[in-house]
N, C-alpha and C positions, 0 to 999 in steps of 0.2 A: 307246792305252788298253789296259790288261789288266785281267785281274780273278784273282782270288782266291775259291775255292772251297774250301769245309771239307765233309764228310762227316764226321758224328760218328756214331761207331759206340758201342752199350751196352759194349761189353766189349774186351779186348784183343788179337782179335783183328780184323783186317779181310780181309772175305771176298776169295780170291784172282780172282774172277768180274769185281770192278770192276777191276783193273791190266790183265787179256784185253781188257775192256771200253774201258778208254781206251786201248789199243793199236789196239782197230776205229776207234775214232773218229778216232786220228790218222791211220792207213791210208788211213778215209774220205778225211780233209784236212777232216773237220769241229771237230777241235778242233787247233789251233794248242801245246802244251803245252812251256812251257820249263821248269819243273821239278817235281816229285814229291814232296811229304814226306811223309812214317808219324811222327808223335806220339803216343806210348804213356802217359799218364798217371798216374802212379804215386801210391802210399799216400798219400807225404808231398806232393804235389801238382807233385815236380818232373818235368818232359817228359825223355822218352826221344827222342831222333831217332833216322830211319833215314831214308836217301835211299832209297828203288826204283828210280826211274826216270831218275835224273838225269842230264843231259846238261849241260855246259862248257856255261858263260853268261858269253859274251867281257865284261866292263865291268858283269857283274853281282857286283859284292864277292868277284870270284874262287870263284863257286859258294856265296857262303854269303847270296845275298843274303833266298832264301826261309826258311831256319833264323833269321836272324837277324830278320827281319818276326814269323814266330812269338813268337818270344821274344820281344820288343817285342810281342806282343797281348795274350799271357798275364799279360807283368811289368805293363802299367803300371795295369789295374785291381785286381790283387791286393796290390800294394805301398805303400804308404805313399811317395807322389813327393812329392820336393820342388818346389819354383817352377819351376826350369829343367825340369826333365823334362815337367812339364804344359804349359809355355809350348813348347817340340820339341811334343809330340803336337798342340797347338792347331794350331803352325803347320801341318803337315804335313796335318792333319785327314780324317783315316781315319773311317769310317763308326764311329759309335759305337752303332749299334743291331746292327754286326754283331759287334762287337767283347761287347758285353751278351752276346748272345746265346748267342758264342760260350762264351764264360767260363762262365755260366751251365748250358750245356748239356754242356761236356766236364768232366765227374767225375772221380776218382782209380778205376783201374781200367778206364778208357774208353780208345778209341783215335781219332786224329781222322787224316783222309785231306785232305792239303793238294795241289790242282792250281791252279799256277802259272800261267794261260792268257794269251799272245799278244793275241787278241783276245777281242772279245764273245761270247758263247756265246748258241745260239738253244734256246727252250723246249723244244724237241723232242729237241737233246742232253742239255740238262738233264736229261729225263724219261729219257733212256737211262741217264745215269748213275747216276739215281738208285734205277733200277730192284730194285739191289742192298744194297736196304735205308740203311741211316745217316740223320740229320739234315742234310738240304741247307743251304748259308747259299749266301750269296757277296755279294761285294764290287768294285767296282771301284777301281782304280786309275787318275788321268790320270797324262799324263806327266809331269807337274808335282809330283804325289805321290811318284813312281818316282824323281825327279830328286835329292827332298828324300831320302827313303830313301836312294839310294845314297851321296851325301853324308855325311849320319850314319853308316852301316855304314865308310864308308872313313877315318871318325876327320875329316871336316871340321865346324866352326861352320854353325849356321841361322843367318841373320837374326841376332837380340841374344841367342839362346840360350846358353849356356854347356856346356850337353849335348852331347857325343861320344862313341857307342862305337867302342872298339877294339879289331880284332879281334888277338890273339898268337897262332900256331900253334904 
């Protein structure tokens, strides 16, 4: 199991205190962290990425598996989906209250702080993290969710879905 953690910061920038901050943590060996995103939220509502922290993630959609989850959070409450894309997200079935929330809470102008964690994360790292101001969420992932995910990211069929994305470099 992993989870997924957003930091939604007011503004565009995100303070440099929390990246020192999850570097103690992984030192400690309290946070397990496989990858890093910076989403910058612009006028028109479309995301800026930045990696930070990012480390090769062997069988993880060749590093794009967290950019590409984002963008799948943001697209599929904001768009207009058809049957296929709704019937993917059913099957897959990601927290929809953090998914609200999230949308909800990152604005144009806003910047959101994505940590990709290993495992479970305990209240007291939480509270380190969050120390540094931003909107805490998070989410888990089973393996099962992960399995689905990477599937979709690598351009394979779910189930009787018709949805694949594909990544072109």
């Amino acid at each position: 199991m992993s989870k997924l953690i957003a930091l939604i910061y007011a503004d565009a920038h995100i303070p440099a205190e929390i990246y020192e901050e999850v570097r103690r943590l992984q030192n400690e060996g309290r946070l397990d962290v496989l990858d890093v995103l910076e989403v910058e939220i612009k006028d028109n509502g479309k995301l800026k990425y930045e990696q930070a922290m990012s480390r090769p993630l062997v069988g993880h959609a060749e590093g794009l598996f967290l950019p590409a989850l984002v963008g799948l959070l943001f697209f599929n409450p904001q768009q207009a989906v058809n049957d296929n894309v709704q019937k993917t997200m059913a099957d897959i079935s990601l927290d929809k209250n953090f998914i609200q929330a999230l949308t909800a809470g990152a604005l144009p102008r806003n910047s959101v702080l994505f940590l990709y964690l290993q495992n479970d994360t305990n209240e007291q790292t939480l509270n380190r993290i969050s120390q540094h101001g931003g909107q805490l969420l998070q989410m888990s992932l089973s393996g099962s969710q992960e399995e689905k995910l990477e599937k979709l990211f690598h351009g394979h069929h779910l189930g009787d879905s018709q949805v694949t994305l594909i990544h072109s470099p």
